[in-house]
N, C-alpha and C positions, 0 to 999 in steps of 0.2 A: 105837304107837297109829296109826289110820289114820283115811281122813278122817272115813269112818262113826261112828268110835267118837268120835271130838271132838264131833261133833255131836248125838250119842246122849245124850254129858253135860251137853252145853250145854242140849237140851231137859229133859232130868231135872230139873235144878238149875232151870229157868225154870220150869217146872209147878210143882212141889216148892215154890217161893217163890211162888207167884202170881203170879208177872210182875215182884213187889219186886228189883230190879236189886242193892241192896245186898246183899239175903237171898240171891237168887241166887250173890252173890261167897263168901256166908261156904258157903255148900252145898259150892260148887264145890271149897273149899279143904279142907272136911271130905273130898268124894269124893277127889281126888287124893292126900291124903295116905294115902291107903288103896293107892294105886301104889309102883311103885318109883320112883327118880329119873329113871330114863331117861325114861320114861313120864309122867313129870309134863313132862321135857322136850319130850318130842315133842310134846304139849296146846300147850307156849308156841309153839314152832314152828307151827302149826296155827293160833296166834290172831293172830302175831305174821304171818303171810302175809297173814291175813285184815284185818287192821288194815291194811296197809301199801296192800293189792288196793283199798282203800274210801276211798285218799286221791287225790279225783278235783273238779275244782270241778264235777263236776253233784250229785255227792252233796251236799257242801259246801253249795251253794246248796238245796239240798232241806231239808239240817238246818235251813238257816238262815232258811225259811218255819215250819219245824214247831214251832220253837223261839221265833221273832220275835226272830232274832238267832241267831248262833254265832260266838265268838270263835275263836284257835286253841286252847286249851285245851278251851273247850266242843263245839269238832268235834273234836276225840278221841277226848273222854268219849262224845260220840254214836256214834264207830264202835265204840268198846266195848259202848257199848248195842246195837247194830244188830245184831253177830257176838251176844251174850247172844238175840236176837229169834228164832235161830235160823235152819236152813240156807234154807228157805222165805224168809222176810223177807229176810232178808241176800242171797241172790243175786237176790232179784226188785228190790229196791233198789238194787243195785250196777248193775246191765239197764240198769233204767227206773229212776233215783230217784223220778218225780212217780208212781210205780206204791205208793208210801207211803200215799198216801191209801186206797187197797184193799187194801194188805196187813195195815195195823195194825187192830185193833181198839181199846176204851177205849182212850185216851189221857190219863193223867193228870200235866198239864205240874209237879208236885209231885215225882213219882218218874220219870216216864219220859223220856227220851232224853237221860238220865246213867250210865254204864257205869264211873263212874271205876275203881271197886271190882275192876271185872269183869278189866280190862286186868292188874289187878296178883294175881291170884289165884292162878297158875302161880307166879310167884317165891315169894309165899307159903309155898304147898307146899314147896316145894323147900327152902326155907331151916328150917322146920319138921325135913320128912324126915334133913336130912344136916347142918343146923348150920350150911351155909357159901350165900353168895350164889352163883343161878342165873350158870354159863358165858355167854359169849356165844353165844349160837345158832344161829349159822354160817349165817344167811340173809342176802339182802342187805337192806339198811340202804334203807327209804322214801324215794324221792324228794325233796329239797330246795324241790320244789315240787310241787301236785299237780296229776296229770294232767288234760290236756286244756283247753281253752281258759276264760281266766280269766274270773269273771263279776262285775258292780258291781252286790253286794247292796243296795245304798242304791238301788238304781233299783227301784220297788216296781213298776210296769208290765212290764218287761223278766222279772221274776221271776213273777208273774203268767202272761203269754204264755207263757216257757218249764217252768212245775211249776202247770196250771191244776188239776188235782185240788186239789192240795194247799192252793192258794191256795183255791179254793173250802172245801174243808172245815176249814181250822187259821186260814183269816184273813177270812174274811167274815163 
């Protein structure tokens, strides 16, 4: 599978569900189980890069306007959602995070910018298709911290100044 075609599913599955990030997971897992295993590998590879690429504290701090708050758990779930946003949203957020405020449309803080589902969809498959739990996937392992200079969420001005769209449109 190559990158086109990961992305190909990703919007299918997103359309297909209306945007519902859970609906999306169970889509995703229907569609891949229709692959072989290799192929369902290569998806986790492909999500599993794209996860790892998205753990940066400007995103970080992005979620954590969009959201009013993001723990570490809750920023995972969000890059899961982000990569589910498709290839559009995801690399225009990864850029410029505060570029969220123009890329997302409705936002409904009830279903959106939770991916939990999404991240674990490939293993799904997989364990479906052959019985046994997904290999390790031979990419490297996420940073222990993430990239680029850290920022102190609790400073509601500093967050403001640095993601003004988004503070404009998610918190005013």
């Amino acid at each position: 599978m190559d990158e086109t075609e990961f992305w190909e599913l990703v919007d299918d599955t997103r359309e297909a569900a209306e945007g519902d990030p859970e609906e999306q997971a169970d889509l995703l897992v229907e569609r891949l189980v229709q692959l072989d295993p290799d192929m369902v590998l290569d998806f986790a590879r492909h999500f599993e890069a794209r996860f790892n690429r998205a753990y940066t504290w400007d995103l970080w701090g992005a979620a954590w306007v969009l959201l009013d708050g993001a723990s570490d758990d809750a920023f995972d779930f969000f890059r899961c959602w982000l990569i589910g946003q498709g290839r559009e949203v995801y690399e225009g957020a990864v850029h410029d995070p505060d570029s969220l405020a123009d890329l997302l449309g409705e936002f409904d803080e009830e279903i959106d910018g939770d991916g939990e589902e999404l991240g674990y969809a490939a293993d799904e498959a997989y364990e479906q298709l052959t019985g046994t739990v997904a290999p390790d996937l031979g990419i490297a392992p996420a940073p222990a911290e993430p990239e680029g200079t850290p920022l102190d969420f609790e400073n509601e001005r500093a967050l403001a100044e640095r993601y003004p769209l988004l503070w404009e449109r998610f918190r005013e």
